[in-house]
C-alpha positions as CSV (number, residue, x, y, z in Angstrom):
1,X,139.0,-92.8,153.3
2,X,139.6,-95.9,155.3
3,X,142.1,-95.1,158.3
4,X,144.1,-97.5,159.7
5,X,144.8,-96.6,163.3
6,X,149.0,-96.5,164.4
7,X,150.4,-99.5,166.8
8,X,150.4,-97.8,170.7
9,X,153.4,-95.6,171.5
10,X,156.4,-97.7,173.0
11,X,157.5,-96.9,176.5
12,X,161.1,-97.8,176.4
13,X,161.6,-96.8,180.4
14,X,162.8,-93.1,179.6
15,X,160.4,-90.5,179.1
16,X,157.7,-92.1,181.1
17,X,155.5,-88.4,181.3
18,X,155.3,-88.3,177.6
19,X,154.8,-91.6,176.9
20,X,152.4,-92.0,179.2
21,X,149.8,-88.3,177.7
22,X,150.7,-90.6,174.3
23,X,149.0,-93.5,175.6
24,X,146.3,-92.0,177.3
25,X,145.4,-90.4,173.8
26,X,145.6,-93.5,172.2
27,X,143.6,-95.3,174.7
28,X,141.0,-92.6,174.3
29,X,140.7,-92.7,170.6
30,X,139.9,-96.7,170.6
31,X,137.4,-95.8,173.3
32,X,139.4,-97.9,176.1
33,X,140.3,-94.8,178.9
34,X,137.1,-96.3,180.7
35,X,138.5,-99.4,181.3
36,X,141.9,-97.7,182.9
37,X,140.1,-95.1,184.9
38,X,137.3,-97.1,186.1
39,X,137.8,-101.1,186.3
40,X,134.7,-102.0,186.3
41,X,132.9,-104.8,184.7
42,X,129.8,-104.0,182.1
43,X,126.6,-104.7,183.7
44,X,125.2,-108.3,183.0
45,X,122.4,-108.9,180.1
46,X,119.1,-108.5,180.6
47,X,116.6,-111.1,180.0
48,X,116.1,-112.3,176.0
49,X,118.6,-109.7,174.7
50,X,118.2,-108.7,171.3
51,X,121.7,-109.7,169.0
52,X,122.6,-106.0,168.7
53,X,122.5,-106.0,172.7
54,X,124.6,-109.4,172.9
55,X,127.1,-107.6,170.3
56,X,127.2,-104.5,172.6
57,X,127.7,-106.5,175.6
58,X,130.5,-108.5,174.3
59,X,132.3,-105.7,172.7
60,X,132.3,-104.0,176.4
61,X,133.5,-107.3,178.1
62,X,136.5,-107.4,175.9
63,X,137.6,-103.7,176.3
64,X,139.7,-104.9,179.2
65,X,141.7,-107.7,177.4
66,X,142.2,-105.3,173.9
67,X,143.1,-102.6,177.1
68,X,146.3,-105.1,178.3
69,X,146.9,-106.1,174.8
70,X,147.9,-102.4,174.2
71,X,149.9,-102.1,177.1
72,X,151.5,-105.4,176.4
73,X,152.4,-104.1,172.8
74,X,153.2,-100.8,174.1
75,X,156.4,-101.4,176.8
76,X,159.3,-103.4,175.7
77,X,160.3,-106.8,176.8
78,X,162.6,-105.6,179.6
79,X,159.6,-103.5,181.1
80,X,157.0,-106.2,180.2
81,X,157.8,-108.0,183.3
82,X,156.2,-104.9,185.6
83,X,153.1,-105.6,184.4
84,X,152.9,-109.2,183.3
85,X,151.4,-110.3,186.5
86,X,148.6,-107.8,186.4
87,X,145.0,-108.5,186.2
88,X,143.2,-105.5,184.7
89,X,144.3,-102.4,182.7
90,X,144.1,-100.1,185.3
91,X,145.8,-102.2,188.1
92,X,149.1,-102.1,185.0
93,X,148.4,-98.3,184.5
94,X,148.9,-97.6,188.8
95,X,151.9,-99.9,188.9
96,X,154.1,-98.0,185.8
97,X,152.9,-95.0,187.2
98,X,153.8,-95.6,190.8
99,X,157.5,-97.0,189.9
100,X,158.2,-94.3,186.5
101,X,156.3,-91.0,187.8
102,X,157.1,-91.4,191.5
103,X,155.0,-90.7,194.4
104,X,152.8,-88.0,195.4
105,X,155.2,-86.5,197.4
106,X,158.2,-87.0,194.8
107,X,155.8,-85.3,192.0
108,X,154.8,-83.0,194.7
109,X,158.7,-82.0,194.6
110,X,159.3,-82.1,191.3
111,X,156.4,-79.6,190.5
112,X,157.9,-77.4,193.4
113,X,161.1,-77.3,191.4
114,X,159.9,-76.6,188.1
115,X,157.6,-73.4,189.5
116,X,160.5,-72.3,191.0
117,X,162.6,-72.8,187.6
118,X,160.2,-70.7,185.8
119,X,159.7,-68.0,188.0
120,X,164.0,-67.7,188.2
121,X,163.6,-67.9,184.4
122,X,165.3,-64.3,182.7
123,X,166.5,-63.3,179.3
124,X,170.6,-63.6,179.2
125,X,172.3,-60.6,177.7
126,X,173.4,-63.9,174.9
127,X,170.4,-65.3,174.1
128,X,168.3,-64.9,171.0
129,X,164.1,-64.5,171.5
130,X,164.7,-68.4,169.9
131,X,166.8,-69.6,172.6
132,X,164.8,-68.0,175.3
133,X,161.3,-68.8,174.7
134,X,163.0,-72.7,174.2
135,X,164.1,-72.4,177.6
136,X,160.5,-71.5,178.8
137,X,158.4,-73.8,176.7
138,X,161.1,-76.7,177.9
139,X,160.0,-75.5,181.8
140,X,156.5,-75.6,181.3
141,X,155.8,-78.3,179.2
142,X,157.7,-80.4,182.3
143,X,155.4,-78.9,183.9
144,X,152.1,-79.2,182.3
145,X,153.5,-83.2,181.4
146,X,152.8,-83.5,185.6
147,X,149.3,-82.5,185.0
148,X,149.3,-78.9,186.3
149,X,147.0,-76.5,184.0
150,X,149.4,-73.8,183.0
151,X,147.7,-71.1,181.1
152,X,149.3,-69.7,177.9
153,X,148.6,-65.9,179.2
154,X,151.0,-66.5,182.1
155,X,153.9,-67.5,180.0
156,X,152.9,-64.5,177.7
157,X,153.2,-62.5,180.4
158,X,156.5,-64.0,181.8
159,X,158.1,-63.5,178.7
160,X,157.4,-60.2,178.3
161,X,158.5,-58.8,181.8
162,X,161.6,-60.6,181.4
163,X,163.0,-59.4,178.1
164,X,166.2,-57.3,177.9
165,X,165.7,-53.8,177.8
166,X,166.3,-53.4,174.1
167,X,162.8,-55.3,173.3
168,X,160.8,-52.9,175.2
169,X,160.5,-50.6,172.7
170,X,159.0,-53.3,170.4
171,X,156.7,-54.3,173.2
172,X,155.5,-51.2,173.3
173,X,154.8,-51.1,170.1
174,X,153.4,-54.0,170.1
175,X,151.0,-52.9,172.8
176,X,149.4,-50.1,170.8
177,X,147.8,-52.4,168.5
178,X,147.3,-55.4,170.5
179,X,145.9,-56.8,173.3
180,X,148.8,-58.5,175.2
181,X,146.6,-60.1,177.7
182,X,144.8,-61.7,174.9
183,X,148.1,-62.5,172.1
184,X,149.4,-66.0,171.8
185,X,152.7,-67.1,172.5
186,X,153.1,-68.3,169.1
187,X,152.3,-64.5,167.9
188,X,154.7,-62.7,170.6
189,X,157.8,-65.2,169.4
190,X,157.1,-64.1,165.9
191,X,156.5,-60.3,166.6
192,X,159.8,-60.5,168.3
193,X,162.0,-63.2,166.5
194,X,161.4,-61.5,163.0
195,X,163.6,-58.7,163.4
196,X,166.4,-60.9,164.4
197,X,166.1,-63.0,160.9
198,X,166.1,-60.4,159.1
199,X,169.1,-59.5,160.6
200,X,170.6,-63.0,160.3
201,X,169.2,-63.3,156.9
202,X,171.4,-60.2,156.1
203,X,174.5,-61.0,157.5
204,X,174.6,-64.4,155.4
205,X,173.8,-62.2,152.3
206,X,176.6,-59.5,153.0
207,X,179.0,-61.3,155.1
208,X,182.1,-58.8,154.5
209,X,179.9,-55.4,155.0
210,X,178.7,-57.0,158.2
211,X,182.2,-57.8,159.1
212,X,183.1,-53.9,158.0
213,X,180.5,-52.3,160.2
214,X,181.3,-54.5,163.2
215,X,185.3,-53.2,162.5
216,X,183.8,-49.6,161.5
217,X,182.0,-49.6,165.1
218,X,185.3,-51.2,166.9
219,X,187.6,-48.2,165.3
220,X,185.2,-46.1,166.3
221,X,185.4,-47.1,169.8
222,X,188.9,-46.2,170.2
């Protein structure tokens, strides 16, 4: 089957740290990420080339100009202007990165911020597995969008030491049978969120003896 490869991703100046792993993927797959990391120009022919050597040689020469055409397709028009006066791929790349992503020392900051978000990160008496494992894959995917190698295993393990104390039964359980150093995040959400739908899934099919037990367990309160 023929494919027909997608236009670049737009930046449309908001979400610059996702646009910008978008775009680096999409540089990669048409074999241009040389081009932006390196800036350098393809060495120059040899003597008597054969045509599949002049073919090769031209296709690297314009890797650069199919390079800014993708960066020119990929910001809008009021972003265009940051780059227009550019002269290679890679100079364009450093400038959005410099005015979108900050410094060093403002990424430096921003990655100090987010550690310390996830290690303040704990389970609210409230909160559903659902709402709380959103909260932790929001903080580390800002933080892995930065650049910083977060392993899976430490958000496994983050999750699990700060549950409420009615899920450590199940983790117990859970522990019997599995390897928790080794389970996925995926796998430990769905151990632990099933229960809860089921229980949801109930309470939509028997609304009123829901509503009877929680009045049953109120009069037998007082």
């Amino acid at each position: 089957m023929s494919f027909t490869p997608p236009p670049p991703p737009v930046f449309t100046g908001e979400h610059y740290h996702i646009w910008v792993v978008k775009m680096k993927t999409y540089f990669q797959m048409h074999d241009l990420w040389n081009v932006i990391e390196n800036d350098t120009e393809p060495p120059p022919l040899r003597a008597n080339p054969t045509i599949a050597q002049m073919r090769q040689h031209s296709e690297e020469c314009s890797k650069k100009h199919k390079a800014m055409a993708c960066f020119r397709n990929g910001v809008l028009d009021v972003i265009f202007p940051r780059i227009m006066a550019c002269d290679s791929p890679k100079q364009a790349w450093e400038k959005l990165n410099e005015e979108f992503m900050g410094s060093d020392k403002t990424r430096q900051q921003q990655m100090i911020n987010l550690r310390r978000d996830f290690e303040n990160l704990m389970m609210k008496e409230s909160e559903t597995i659902k709402q709380y494992s959103d909260r932790i894959i929001a903080t580390v995917n800002s933080i892995r969008l930065l650049g910083v190698d977060f392993s899976e295993s430490r958000v496994v393990e983050k999750v699990i030491t700060t549950l409420l104390e009615k899920f450590k039964s199940k983790i117990s359980s859970l522990e019997e049978s599995r390897d928790l150093s080794a389970i996925s995040l995926f796998e430990l959400i769905n151990f632990l969120y099933a229960p809860e739908q089921m229980r949801a899934n109930r309470q939509e099919e028997h609304p009123v003896g829901a509503f009877q037990a929680k009045a049953n367990e109120g009069s037998g309160s007082n």
